[in-house]
C-alpha positions in Angstrom: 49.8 79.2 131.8 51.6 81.5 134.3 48.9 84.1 133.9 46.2 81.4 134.4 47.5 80.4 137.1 47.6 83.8 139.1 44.4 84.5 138.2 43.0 82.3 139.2 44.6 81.4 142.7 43.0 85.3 143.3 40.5 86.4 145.1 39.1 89.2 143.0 40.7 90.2 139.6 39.8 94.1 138.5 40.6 94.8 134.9 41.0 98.9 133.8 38.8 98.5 130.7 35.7 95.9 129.4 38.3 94.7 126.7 41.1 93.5 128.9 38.2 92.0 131.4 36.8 89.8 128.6 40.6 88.6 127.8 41.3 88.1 131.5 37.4 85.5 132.0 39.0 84.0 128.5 42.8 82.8 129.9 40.7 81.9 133.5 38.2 80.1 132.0 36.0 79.6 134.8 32.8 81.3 134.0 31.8 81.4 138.1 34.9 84.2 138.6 33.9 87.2 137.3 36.0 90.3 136.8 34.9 93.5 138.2 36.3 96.9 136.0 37.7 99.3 137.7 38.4 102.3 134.9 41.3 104.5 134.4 39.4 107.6 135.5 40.8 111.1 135.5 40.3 113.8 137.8 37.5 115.9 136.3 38.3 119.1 138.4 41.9 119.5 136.2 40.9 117.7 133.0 38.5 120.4 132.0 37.9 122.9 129.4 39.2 126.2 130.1 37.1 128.5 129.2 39.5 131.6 129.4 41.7 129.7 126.0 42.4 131.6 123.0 41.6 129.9 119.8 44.3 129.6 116.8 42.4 130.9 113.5 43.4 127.2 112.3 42.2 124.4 114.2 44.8 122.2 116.0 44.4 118.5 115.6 46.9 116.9 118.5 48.1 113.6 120.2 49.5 112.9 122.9 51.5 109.7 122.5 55.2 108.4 123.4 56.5 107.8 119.8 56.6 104.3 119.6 55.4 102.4 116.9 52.7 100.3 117.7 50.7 103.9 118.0 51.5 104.3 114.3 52.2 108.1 114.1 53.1 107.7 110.4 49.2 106.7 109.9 48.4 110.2 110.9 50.8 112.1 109.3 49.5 110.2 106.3 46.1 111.4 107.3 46.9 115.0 108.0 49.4 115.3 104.7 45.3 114.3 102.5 43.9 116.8 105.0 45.9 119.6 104.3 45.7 119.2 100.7 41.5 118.8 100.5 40.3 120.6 103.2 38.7 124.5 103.0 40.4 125.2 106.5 43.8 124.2 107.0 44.6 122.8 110.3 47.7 122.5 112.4 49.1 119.0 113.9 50.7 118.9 117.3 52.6 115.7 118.4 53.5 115.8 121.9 55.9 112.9 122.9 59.4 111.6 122.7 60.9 108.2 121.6 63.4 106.5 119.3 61.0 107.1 115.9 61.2 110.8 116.7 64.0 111.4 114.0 62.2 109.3 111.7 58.7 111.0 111.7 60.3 114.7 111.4 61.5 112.8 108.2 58.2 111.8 107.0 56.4 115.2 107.6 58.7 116.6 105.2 58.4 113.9 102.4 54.8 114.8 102.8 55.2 118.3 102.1 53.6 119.1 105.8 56.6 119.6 108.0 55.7 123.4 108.3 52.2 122.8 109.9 53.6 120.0 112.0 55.2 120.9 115.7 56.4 118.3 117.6 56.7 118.9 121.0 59.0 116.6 123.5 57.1 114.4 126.0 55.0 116.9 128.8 54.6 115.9 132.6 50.9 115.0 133.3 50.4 117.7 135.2 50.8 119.8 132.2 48.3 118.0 129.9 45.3 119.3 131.0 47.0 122.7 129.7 48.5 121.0 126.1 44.8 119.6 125.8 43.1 122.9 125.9 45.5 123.8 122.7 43.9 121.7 120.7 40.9 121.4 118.7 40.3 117.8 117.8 42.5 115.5 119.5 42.9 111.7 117.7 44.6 108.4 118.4 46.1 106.4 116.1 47.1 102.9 117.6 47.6 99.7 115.7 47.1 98.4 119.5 45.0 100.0 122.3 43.2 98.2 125.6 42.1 101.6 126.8 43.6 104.9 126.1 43.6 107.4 129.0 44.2 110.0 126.9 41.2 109.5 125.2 39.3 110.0 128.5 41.4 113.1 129.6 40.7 114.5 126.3 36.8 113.7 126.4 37.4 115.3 129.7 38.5 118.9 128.2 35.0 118.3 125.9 37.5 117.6 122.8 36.0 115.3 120.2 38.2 112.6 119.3 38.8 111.0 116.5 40.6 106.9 116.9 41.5 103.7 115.3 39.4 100.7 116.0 41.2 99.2 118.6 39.4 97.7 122.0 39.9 100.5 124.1 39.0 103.4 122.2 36.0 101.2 121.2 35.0 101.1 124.8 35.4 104.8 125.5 34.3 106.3 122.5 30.6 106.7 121.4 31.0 106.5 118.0 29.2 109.5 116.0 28.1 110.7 119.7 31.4 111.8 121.3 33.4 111.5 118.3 34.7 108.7 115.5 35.9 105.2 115.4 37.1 104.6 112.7 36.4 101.4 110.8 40.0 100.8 109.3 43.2 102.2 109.8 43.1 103.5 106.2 44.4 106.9 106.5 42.0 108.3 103.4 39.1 107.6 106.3 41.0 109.0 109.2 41.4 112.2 106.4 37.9 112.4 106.1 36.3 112.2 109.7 39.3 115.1 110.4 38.1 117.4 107.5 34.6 117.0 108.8 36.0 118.0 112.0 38.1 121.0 111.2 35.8 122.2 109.1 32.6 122.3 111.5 32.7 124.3 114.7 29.4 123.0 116.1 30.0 119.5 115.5 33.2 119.8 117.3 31.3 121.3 119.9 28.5 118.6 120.2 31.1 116.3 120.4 33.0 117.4 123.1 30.1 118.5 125.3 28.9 114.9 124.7 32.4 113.6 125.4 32.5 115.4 128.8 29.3 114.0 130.0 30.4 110.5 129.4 33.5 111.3 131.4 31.7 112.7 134.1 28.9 109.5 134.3 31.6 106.9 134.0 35.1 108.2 134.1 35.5 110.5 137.1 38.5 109.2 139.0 36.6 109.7 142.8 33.7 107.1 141.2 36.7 104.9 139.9 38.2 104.6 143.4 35.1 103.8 145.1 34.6 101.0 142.9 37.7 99.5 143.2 38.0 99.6 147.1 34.7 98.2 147.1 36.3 95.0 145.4 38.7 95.7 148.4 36.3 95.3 151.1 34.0 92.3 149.7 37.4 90.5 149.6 38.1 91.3 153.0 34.8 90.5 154.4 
């Protein structure tokens, strides 16, 4: 009711993503007020592929996600512990992120027989990301719950191919077999499966990054995001 209420005693509403601007025109319900998205864009000029990066003879699957659980970290380990058993190349898994489940998934990698090809790393200031992203080789998202998922965007950015649960936002930003995979369950037998295709094809992790960067670049670049939004600015003023 409270929400209701502020939205719609405004005079514009922007949403970051399609999904939460659907939800926002549902608790309104007044079809005449529309909501105008206004992305999470990143700033293509330091979320970009470095060119100069070595690559790791095994290919580095990575995240970048505070370990909580509604991003379900144990989904991937899951997913990575059926990788490293079937897969002809046998990748690496970087967790970047801190949290109180830390302790807990260090646990689980070792039940899983993995923990030696699994690094986790504490929780990296943005402006180090850009740099973390261009370590990897696929980067994924596992998320039980999701409205957008910058990180997907940042890591489209660095022409990464990313593979994601079906929630909303990675939904939105993903094109599914065009700048990566979205998954159709959050059974981690598929997740394994879309990885080994992945890890074990150079040129399809190329199409899908280049693909991924594009996408960023028509409808992610922050400079474009900002323009949008202060439009909404200035049509309310007027």
């Amino acid at each position: 009711y409270i929400v209701k209420k502020i939205l719609n005693l405004a005079d514009a509403v922007a949403a970051t993503s399609k999904a939460m601007a659907v939800e926002a025109e549902r608790i309104m319900g007044d079809s005449s007020k529309r909501v105008t998205v206004t992305p999470f864009g990143v700033d293509v000029s330091l979320f970009k592929k470095d060119e100069n990066r070595s690559y790791s003879t095994r290919p580095i699957i990575g995240i970048i996600k505070y370990l909580k659980p509604e991003y379900n970290i144990p989904l991937l380990l899951n997913a990575f512990a059926i990788v490293s058993e079937r897969s002809a190349v046998k990748p690496l898994l970087h967790i970047y992120g801190s949290g109180p489940l830390k302790d807990e998934f260090i646990a689980l990698s070792k039940e899983l027989g993995i923990f030696d090809d699994v690094t986790f790393f504490d929780t990296i200031p943005n402006q180090e990301v850009p740099k973390a992203l261009n370590t990897m080789d696929v980067f994924v998202n596992s998320s039980n719950v999701e409205s957008f998922g910058v990180n997907i965007v940042e890591a489209m950015a660095c022409e990464l191919p990313v593979v994601a649960t079906p929630c909303p936002g990675p939904k939105e930003v993903i094109d599914n077999g065009i700048t990566g995979v979205v998954l159709s369950s959050w059974d981690p037998k598929e997740f394994a499966d879309e990885l080994i295709k992945l890890v074990e094809s150079p040129a399809l992790r190329e199409r899908y990054g280049k693909a991924g960067r594009e996408k960023v670049l028509r409808e992610y670049d922050w400079s474009k995001n900002v323009e949008t939004l202060i439009d909404v600015y200035n049509k309310v003023v007027q």
